[in-house]
N, C-alpha and C positions, 0 to 999 in steps of 0.2 A: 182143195187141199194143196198146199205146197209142196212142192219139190224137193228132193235134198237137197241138190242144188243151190236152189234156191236158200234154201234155210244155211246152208252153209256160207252163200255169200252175205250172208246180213251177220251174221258172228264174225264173218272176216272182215267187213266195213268195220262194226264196232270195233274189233280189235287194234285194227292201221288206227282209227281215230283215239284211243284209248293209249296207245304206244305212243303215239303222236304229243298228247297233251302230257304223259310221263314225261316224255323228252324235255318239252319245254319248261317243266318244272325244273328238269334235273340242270338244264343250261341256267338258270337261275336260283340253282341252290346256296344259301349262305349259310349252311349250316356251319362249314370249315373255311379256315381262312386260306383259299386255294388261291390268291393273287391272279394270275394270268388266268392260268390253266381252269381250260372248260371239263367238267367230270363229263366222265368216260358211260355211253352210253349201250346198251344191247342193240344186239345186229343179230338179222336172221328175221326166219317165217314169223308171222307173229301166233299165228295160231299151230308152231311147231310140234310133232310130236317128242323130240328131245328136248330138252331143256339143259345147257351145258354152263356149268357155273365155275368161277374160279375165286378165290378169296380175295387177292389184292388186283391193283394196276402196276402194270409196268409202265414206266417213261414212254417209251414209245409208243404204247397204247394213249398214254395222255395227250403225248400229242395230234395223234390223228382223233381223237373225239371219240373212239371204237374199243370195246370189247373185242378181243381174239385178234388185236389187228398185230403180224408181225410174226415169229416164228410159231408160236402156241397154236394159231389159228391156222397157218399153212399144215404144220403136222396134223393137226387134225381131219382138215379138211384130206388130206392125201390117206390118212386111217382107214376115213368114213368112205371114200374111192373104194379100199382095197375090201371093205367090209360090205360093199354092195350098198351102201347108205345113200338115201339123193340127200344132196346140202341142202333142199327144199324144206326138210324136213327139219333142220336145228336152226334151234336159236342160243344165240352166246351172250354171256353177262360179266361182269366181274360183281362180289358182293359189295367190298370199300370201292367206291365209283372214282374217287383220285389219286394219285399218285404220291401227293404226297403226307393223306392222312396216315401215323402210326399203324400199322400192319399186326398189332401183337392180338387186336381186340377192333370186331366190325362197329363202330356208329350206329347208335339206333335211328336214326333216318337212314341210314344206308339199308339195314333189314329191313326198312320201311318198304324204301324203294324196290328193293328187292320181292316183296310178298306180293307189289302191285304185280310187278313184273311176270310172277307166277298166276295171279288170280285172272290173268288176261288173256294169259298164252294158254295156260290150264294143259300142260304137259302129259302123255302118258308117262315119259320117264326122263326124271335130272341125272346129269351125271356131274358128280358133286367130287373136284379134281381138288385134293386135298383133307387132311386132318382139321386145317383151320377152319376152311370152307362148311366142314360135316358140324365143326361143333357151333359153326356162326347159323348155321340152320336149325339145328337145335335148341338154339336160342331163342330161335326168332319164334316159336311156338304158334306156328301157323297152324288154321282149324283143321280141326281131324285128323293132325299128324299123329305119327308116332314117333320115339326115338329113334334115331339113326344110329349102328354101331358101325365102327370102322372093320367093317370086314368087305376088304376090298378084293374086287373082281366075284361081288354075291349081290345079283340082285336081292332088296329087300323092300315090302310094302312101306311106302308114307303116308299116304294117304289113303281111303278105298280108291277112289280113281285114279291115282297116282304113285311108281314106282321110283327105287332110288339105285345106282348104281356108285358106290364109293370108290375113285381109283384114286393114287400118288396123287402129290401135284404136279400138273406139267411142265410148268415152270424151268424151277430148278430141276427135271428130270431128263432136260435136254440138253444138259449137260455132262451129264457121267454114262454111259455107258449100261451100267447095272442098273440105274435107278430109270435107266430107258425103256428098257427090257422090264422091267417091274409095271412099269407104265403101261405099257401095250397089251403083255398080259393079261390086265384089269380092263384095262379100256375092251380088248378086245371080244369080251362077253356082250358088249354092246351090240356086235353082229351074232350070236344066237338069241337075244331079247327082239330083235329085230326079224329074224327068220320063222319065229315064232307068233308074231303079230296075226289076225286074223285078216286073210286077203278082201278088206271094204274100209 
C-alpha cells in the first residue's frame, strides 16, 4: 500500500511537469499580437492551497515573465507573513497573461489558460483581487462551479472542493490610502480561512 507521502510526490511530479508544458505553451502563445513581450507566467507551489488571481498584467510584471512580480506581490507576501501564511502555500497568476492585451474583457485563451492552471494546482481556495477578475471567472464556467457574487472579504463555495475569497483589486489599491485599507480588510479573512484548516 502506498504511502501518503508517497502518493503526494507523484501528484507533485505531475503537477511541476504539467506547469511546465503550460509554461511552454504560454512562451509561444500567438493568440495576441504581443511583439516582444513574453506573456506573463504563474509563480508559486504548483500543487498550492491558495490560488491568488489577479485580472490584468502590469508592465513590470511583463517584463520580468512573472505573475505578482513587483509591488502586488511584495505586499502580499508581507500580508501572508503577518497572517501566519507560509508563501509555500500560494500560487499567483494574472488572468490576461500580457500587458498589452485590452484590459476591459479577458481572451478566451487566456480563461483557457487560466482553467488549466486551476485544474492542475486544484486549490482549496482562489482569492480573486478584483470585480473584473470575479466576473472573468464567471465567465469562464469552469466544472462544477457556481457563481461568484462580489461580496468581498466572504468566503463563498466554487466548487465542492473549492472555495472563493473576493477582495479589491490590488493593484490600483496601493495607491490610495482607503482603498488600501479596503484591501486588507477583505484580504485579511484569508488568515481566519486559514486558521481554520484541518491540522493534515
Amino acid at each position: 500500500m502506498p504511502r501518503p507521502d508517497d502518493i503526494y510526490d507523484k501528484h507533485l511530479t505531475r503537477a511541476i511537469s504539467e506547469i511546465n508544458e503550460l509554461c511552454r505553451e504560454l512562451t509561444h502563445c500567438e493568440e495576441c499580437a504581443h511583439g516582444n513581450a513574453v506573456p506573463v507566467i504563474g509563480s508559486g507551489h504548483p500543487l498550492a492551497d491558495i490560488f491568488l488571481v489577479k485580472h490584468k498584467t502590469l508592465p513590470g510584471e511583463a517584463d520580468e515573465g512573472v505573475a505578482f512580480f513587483g509591488r502586488s506581490g511584495e505586499a502580499v507576501m508581507k500580508g501572508c507573513q503577518k497572517l501566519g501564511i507560509d508563501s509555500l502555500l500560494l500560487y499567483g497568476t494574472n488572468i490576461i497573461k500580457c500587458a498589452n492585451v485590452p484590459d476591459e474583457e479577458a481572451p478566451e485563451w487566456c480563461l483557457q489558460y487560466l482553467q488549466r492552471e486551476l485544474e492542475i494546482v486544484q486549490p482549496k481556495l482562489i482569492v480573486i483581487m478584483g470585480e473584473a477578475a470575479m466576473d472573468a471567472i464567471n465567465a469562464m464556467g469552469f466544472p462544477l462551479s457556481q457563481q461568484l457574487e462580489n461580496r468581498q472579504g466572504e468566503v463563498q463555495p466554487f466548487t465542492p472542493a473549492t472555495e472563493a475569497l473576493v477582495t479589491p483589486e490590488i493593484d490600483s489599491s496601493l495607491d490610495d490610502q482607503r482603498r488600501k485599507t479596503r484591501f486588507w480588510k477583505a484580504f485579511k479573512v484569508l488568515g481566519d480561512w486559514y486558521e481554520s484548516l484541518p491540522p493534515y
